[in-house]
Every structure is written in C-alpha cells, then in structure tokens.
N, C-alpha and C positions, 0 to 999 in steps of 0.2 A: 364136776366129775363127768356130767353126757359131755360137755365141749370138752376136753380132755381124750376122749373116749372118740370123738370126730372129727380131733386132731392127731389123732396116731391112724386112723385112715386114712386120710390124708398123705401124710407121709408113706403109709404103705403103696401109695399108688403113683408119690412122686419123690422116689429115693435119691438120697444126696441132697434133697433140697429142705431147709427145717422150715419149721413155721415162719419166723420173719423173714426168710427168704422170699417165701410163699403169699404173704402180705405185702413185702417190697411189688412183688410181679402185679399183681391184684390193685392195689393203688396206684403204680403207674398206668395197666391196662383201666381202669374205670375212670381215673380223671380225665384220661381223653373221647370221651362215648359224648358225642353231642346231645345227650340231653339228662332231665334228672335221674341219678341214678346211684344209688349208697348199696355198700355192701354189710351185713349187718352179721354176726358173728352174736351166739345165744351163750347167756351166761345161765347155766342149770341151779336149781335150788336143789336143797336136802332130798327132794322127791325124784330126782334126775329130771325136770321137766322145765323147759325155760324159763325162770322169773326177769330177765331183762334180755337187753340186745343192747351192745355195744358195735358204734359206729367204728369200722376198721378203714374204710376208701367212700371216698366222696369224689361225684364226678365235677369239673370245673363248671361242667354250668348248671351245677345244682342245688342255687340259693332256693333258700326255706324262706317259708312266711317272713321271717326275720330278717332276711336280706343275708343270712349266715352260709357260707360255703365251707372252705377246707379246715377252719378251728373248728367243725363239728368233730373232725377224726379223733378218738381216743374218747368221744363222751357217750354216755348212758341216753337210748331213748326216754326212758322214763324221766331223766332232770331235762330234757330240749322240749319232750311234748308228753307232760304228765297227762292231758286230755284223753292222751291212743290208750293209757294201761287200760286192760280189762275194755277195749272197745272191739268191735267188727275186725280192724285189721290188725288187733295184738292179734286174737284169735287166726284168723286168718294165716299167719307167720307160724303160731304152731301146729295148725293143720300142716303146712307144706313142712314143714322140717321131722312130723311123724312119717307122713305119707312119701317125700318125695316127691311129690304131684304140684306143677306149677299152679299158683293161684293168681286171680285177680273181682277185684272190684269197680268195679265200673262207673260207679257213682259215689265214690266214700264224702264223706260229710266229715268236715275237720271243725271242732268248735275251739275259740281262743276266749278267755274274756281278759284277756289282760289290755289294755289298754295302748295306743297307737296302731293295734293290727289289726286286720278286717276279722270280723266276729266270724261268718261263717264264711268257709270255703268248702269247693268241692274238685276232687281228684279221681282222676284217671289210675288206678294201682298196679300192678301184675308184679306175682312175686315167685322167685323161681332157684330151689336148691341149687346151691353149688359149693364146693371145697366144704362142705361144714358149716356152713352158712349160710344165707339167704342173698341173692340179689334182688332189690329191689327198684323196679324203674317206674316212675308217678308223673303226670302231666297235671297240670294247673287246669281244669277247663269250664272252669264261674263265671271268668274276665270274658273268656272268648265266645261263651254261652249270652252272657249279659250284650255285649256288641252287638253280635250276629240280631237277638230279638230287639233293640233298639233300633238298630240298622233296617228291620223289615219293618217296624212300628213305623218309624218314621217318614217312607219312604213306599207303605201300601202295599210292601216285598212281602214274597214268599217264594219257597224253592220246592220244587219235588222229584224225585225219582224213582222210574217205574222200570222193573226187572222185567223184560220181555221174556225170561225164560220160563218164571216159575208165577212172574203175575204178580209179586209183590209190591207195595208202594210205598216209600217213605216220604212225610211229610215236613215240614218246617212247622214252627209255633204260626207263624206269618200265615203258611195257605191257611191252617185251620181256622184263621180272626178273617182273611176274605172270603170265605166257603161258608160263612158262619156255623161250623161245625164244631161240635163237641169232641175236644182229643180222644177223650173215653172210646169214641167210636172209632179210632182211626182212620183213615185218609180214608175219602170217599172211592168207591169202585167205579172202575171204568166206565160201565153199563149206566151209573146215574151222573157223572158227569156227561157222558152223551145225549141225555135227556134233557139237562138241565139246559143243555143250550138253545138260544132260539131259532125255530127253524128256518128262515131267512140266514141265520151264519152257517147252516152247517157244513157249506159246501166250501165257508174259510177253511173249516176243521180236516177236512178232506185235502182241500190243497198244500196244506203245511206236512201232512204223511207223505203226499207226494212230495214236497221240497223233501223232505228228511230224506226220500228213498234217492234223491239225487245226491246226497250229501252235503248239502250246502244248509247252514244253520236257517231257521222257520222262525219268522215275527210276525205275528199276526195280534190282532186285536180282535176278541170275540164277546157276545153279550151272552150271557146266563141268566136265566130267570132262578133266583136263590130264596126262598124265601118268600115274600109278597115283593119283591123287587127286582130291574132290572140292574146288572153290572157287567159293566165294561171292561174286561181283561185285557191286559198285554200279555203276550204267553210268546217265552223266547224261548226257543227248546233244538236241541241237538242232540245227537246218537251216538254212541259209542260201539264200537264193532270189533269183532274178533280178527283174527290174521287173514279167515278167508272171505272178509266182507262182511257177514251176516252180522248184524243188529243186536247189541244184548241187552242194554240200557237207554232209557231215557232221558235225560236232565232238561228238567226246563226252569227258569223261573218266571215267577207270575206278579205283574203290576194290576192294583186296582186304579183305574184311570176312570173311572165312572164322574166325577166331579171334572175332568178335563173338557169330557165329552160331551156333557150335561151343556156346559157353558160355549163350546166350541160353535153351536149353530150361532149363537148371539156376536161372538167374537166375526164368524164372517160375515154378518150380516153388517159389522160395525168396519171390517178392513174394507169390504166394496164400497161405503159412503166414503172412508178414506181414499182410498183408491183414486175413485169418483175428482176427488178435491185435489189430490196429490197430482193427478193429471192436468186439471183446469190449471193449477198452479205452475204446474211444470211448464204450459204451455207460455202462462202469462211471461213465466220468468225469461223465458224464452226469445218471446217478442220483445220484451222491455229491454234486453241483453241486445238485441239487433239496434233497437232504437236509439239507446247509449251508444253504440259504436255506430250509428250512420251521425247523430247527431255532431260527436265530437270524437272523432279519428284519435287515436296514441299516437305520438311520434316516436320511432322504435329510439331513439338515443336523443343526446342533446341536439337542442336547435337554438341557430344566431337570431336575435332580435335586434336593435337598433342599440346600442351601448349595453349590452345584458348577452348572456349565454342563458338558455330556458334548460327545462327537462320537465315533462309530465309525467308520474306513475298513478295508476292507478290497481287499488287490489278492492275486488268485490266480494260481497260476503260471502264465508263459506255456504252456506243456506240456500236454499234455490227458491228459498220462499223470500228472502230479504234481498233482492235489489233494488238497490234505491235509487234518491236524487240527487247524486254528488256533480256534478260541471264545474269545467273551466274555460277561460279564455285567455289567450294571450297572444295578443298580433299586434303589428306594427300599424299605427294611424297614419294617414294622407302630411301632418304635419309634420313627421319624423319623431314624434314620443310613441309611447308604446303602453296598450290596454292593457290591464291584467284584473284577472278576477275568478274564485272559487267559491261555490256557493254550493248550497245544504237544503234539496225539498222536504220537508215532512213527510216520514212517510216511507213505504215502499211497493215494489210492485210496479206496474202499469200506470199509473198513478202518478208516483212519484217522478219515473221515467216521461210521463208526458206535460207533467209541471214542469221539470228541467226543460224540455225544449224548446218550451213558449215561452221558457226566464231567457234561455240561450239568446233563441234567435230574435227575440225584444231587443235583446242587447246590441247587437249587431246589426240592426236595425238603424237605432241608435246614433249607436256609434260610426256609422256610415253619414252620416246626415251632418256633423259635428258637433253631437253633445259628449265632450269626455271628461266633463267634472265628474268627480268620483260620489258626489254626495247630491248632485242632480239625478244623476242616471240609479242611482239604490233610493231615490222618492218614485220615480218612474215606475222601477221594480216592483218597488212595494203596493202601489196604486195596479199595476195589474196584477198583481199575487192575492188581491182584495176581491177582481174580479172574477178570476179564475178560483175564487174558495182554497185556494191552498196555504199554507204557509213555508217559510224558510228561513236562511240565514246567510250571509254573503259577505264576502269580502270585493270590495272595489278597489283598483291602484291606479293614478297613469303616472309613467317614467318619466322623466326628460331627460334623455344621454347627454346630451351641453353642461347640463346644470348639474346633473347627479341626483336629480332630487326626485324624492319617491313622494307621491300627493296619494294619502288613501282615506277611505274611509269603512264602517262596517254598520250592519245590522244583526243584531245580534249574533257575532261568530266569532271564531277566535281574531286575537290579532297575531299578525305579522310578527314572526321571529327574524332577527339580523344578528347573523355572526360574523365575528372580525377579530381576528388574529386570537383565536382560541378563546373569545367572550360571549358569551349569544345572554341576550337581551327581547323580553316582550315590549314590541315597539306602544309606549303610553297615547291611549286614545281610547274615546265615548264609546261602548260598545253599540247602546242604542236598541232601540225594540228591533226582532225579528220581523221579516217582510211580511207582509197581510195582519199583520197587527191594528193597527191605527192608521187610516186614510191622511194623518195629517203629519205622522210622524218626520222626523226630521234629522240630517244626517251629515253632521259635520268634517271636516275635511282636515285633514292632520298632515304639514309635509315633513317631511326627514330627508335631510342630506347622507349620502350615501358617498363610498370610498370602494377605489380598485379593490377587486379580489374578495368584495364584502359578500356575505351570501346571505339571501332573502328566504324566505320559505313560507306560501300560503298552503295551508291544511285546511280540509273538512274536518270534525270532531271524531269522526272514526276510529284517530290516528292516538287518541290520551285521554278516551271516555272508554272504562270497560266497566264489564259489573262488577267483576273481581279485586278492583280497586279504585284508590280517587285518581285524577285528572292528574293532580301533583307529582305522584311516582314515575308517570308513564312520559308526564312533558320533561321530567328530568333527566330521561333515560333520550329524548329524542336532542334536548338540550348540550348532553353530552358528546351526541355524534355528532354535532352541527360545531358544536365547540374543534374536535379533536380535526375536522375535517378543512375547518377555515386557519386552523393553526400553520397547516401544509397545503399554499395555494397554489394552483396550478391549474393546467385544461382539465384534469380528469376529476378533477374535485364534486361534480356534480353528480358524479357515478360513483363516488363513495357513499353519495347521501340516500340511497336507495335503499339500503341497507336500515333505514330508518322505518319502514315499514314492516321490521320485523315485528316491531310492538303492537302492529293495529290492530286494533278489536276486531275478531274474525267474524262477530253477528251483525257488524252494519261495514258501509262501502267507507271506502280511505280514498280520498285524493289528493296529490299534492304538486302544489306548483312550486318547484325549484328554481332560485334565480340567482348568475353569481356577476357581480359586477364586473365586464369586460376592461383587463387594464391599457393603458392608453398605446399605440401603434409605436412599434421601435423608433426612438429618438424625436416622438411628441412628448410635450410637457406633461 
C-alpha cells in the first residue's frame, strides 16, 4: 500500500510517463554510473512500513560478494543477503525513506557465513531518496584497506596529512607503528614532533619548509629521539595550494630507514677497502693489457705464411680482474716451415701476463737458434715453467708447405681441430702433463698430413670450458662452424671462422690461431 501510495507521486510529478516507463529510464540511467550502485524500490507490510526492498536497476559494475550483477534485478534483499534484515543498513533505508534525508555509513560491516565467500567485509554506503525509492551507492573498502596497511608494514611506510588551515592531522595505521604511538591518541601535534627531533637535524627540518615555499617537492632524512631511541626518517612531503598560491595541505610520506642507517657507516667503511682493491686491480689489469699487446701484436686480418693463410683473434675476459695468460705464435722459420703454437698460463692478472712472456719470448729464443721439434721445445717450456713457479698448457706445431704435413705436439691443452670439406675431426694425440708439472715430463710428436683448403684451428680452453656447461656442447657448436665454413672454400673463409668466438667463455681469455691450407698456384700440380 505505502509503495503504491509513492508510485502515484510519482506519476503526479512525471505525467505521461507510468511506472515501467519510469523504471525503463532508471535502469538504463544507473547501469551506466561507474560504480556500485542499485536502486531499491520498498515493499510495505500490513503497518504501511517497509518489510523488504526489491532490487529494480543495478549498475554494470556492481558485482556483489557473489560476483552477481544484472540477475539481481527483480529479487528480494532479504533472499540475496538475509545477513542486512534487521541490521544497521536495513534500519538505515527506513530512516531515509521516512525522513527523506540522505544517509550513509561509513564503516558498515557485512557478515556471510556461507561458504566460498569472505566471512567479513566492510563498505563504504550512502543512501539517498529518490522516485519512491532509495538509491544506493556502496564501495568495497577491506581489500583496499588491507593493501594499503601491508603495503606500509612491509615497506616501514606511513602517510600523513596536515591541514594548514584549521591544523588538523590525519594519520595512516603506518605513521602510528613508526611514531610508536597509540591510535587512541591520534596523530602526534606539531609542537612534539618538533621536539622529538635531534637537534643537530633541525635545521634539515627548516630546510625542507623552505624547499616546500619554493615548490619543489622536500626529501629529507631526519632522526627523532622516540622513545628510548633514535630513528631515522625519510620524510617525502609536498604542498598543495589554492588558485592564488597560498598553501592548504601537506602530504608527506614517511620511511623508517633506521636499520639502513644503522649499517651504512659499516657498509662505507667495507666500499673504501673495495674501492682500495678495485683500484690496485684496475691498475694491474691495466698494465697486464699493455704487456699482452706489446708482447704479441693482433694482426688486424689475415696474414700469408709459408703454404698456410693465418688469422689471430683474440677476445679477453669481460672482468677487469681476469686477464690472463693466453699467447700465440706463428712465424715463418729461416728453413721455410713454419712455427706455430697457443698456450694457456695459469692464472690471471700480472701474473699470468708476465708468465706468458717469458714462455713467448723463450720460444723465440729458441726457435732462432734452430730447435723446432715440437716436443723438444714444450720439455724446454716446461723445464722453465718449473723455474719460473708457474704453470700452463700449450700447443706446439711446425708446417712443412712441401710436404703438407702438420708435426705437433701438446701439454696438457686441447688438441688441434681440422676441417675439410664440411668434417672437422679432433686431431688423435697424447695430451700429456701441463707445463711445470714434472721436470722430466715428456712430449711426443704426432704428424698429420694435410690438404688444400683444409682448415686447422689451435684454441686456448676459453673457447668450450664455461661454468654453465660441459666442454662437449660448446666444442660442438665451434665444430659446427668449422664444419659449415670448410664446406665453402675460398680466401675469405678464415673470416667466417671468427664468428666462432661468439661461444667463448666471457670469465676467462679466448685465443685462437686460425689456419687454412693455401691451395697450390694456378696451373701447379
């Protein structure tokens, strides 16, 4: 009878139009209002006074606990959330519908115990006559509540803002856990947070008013004595102003950084002995980078040797702390064969850099004088690599262009890769102990006949040792290119094999002596 009686109002104040008309208007206009928002329509008991409320227009984005939108229109509050009868916001809904006076709740508390849906929630309400009805618009705000205090929890956050007009402060859960203050007593006054600071900062505190008066947002770090202790604030704060400049608001948010700070003298105290080392190192790596490049020049592209086409690459570790002992050789002897050899210091650094160049220039020594067996001159090696306390690892070769024939030998290092017509093969031979090993070790000599166009390749271990994997994947990936490269022979074939250092271990040095057998002179045999 009352809703009957508030539908002929209704009509008296929007004639021509009947009730479903007036519900058509009303559920188009509320399904599009961006947020929750139902229109609710009272059904009167025998007393004329509301016993329920029928859902008439629901807004589209105003799923309920249930995830339920537009199949609420046409049902009874009481069958969707028998929880509300007889609670805070039934009541609520009949105060506005006697009085006509907009209502809200600010805090409503929704309990469910049915199962799959969160037990408690809590809402945002405001409820406001209209046509006969009530609108009602509710915001979700537990979820956004819950965030926000995990967000400060975790994070030593808190926010506050302070009303320059009237002097009010509002707090976050957050300031109150770093203030160690009781919410009961709400946000601390002005007057004792100035006290509280030490007086040695207060003249940060000073400087950040003047930042704000220039406009420009204020971070500062400040200690307060709170308690029996001291804490270390970050305080980020900015102002808000009226149209003619003047200041209304404060906002800042506040980090407890006290455990930053605490540890921070230790932490410099630990970057300067770094520092300290970082430098020494920097230096060494420095020098030892000179001494590699005076010891043994790069040839910027291929170069002719006696029946052979060469190419050197070299790539050093990314590290500025790991330069090592990688070298090579490879020159043509007084007899017309030709030297070759890659070898591996133990080690890095200064160090390592000044072992290679007393292996080098041994070598060449040496080989000046004419000792070029390959398994003479790595006893020789090894016998000063004993005296000098280092260790290492080396490949020996010599050519003979006449014969074709490759004579090599090794100390503990890889052996020699040969590719030919898209085959590559690890050439079979004694690996043998590493140089400074055993003063008596001993070092056998392996020849192999060679062919036009065939391509050689000594490596240091750089090139197919990483941490990341075995030796196996990384030689098969170098295998591959040497394969695909001798398939298609030609002059420039030794500048495809460059490309093979894309694999090398970036924490230790890669060097590689490329060699492709020169084919014989137009119209020789």
């Amino acid at each position: 009878m009352g809703r009957d009686r508030r539908w002929r109002g209704v009509g008296g104040r929007h004639r021509g139009l009947g009730r479903d008309a007036v519900t058509a208007v009303v559920r188009e206009v509320v399904s599009g209002l961006p947020a929750g928002c139902t229109w609710l329509l009272p059904e009167s008991g025998p007393d004329g006074r509301p016993r329920d409320y029928l859902v008439a227009a629901v807004s589209d984005r105003g799923e309920d606990l249930y995830g339920r939108g537009a199949e609420r229109t046409g049902q009874r509050l009481s069958e969707l959330y028998p929880g509300m009868v007889g609670g805070p916001l039934w009541a609520l809904y009949a105060t506005v519908l006697d009085t006509g006076t907009p209502g809200e709740l600010a805090d409503f508390q929704y309990t469910e115990r049915r199962s799959g849906v969160v037990e408690r929630s809590s809402f945002e309400v405001r409820v406001h006559p209209m046509l006969g009805g009530l609108l009602v618009w509710w915001q979700r705000v537990d979820e956004a509540r819950r965030r926000l205090d995990r967000t400060e929890l975790l994070g030593s956050l808190g926010w506050a803002e302070y009303d320059l007009l009237t002097g009010n402060s509002e707090w976050s859960p957050g300031m109150f856990r770093i203030f160690d203050r009781d919410p009961a007593l709400g946000p601390m006054p002005r007057a004792e947070q100035s006290a509280a600071i030490l007086p040695a900062d207060r003249g940060l505190s000073e400087t950040a008013w003047q930042t704000l008066d220039t406009g420009a947002a204020s971070d500062v770090t400040v200690r307060f004595r709170l308690g029996g202790s001291v804490k270390h604030l970050r305080i980020l704060s900015d102002v808000a102003r009226d149209a003619d400049g003047e200041p209304l608001k404060v906002y800042a948010v506040v980090q407890d950084v006290t455990a930053r700070e605490d540890s921070r003298s230790a932490i410099e105290r630990l970057s300067d002995q770094l520092r300290s080392r970082e430098m020494t190192a920097l230096a060494e790596h420095r020098l030892a980078g000179q001494l590699q490049h005076l010891i043994q020049p790069l040839p910027p592209g291929p170069f002719p040797l006696p029946g052979l086409e060469a190419m050197v690459s070299y790539l050093p570790a990314e590290s500025a702390m790991q330069v090592g002992g990688d070298w090579y050789h490879a020159d043509a002897l007084p007899d017309g064969s030709v030297a070759l050899a890659v070898g591996d210091v133990a080690g890095h650094g200064l160090d390592a850099a000044n072992g290679m160049a007393h292996l080098r220039f041994a070598l060449s020594a040496w080989l000046s004088i004419g000792i070029t067996d390959p398994g003479i001159l790595l006893a020789h090696l090894n016998r000063l690599s004993l005296q000098l306390a280092i260790t290492g690892t080396a490949v020996l070769a010599r050519y003979e262009p006449v014969s074709r024939t490759l004579s090599w030998a090794r100390a503990g290092h890889p052996a020699p890769l040969v590719a030919r017509a898209g085959v590559v093969e690890e050439l079979p031979g004694p690996r043998r102990l590493l140089l400074g090993a055993d003063a008596d070790a001993a070092y056998p000599v392996v020849d192999r006949g060679l062919l036009a166009e065939d391509l050689v390749l000594l490596y240091t271990d750089g090139l197919v040792e990483h941490r990341t994997g075995g030796v196996e994947p990384m030689l098969q990936r170098v295998r591959e290119v040497m394969a695909a490269a001798s398939a298609e022979p030609g002059p420039r074939t030794l500048g495809r094999l460059r490309t093979i250092l894309r694999y090398a271990n970036p924490d230790d040095d890669t060097c590689l002596l490329a060699l492709r057998v020169a084919p014989p002179p137009d119209g020789a045999g």
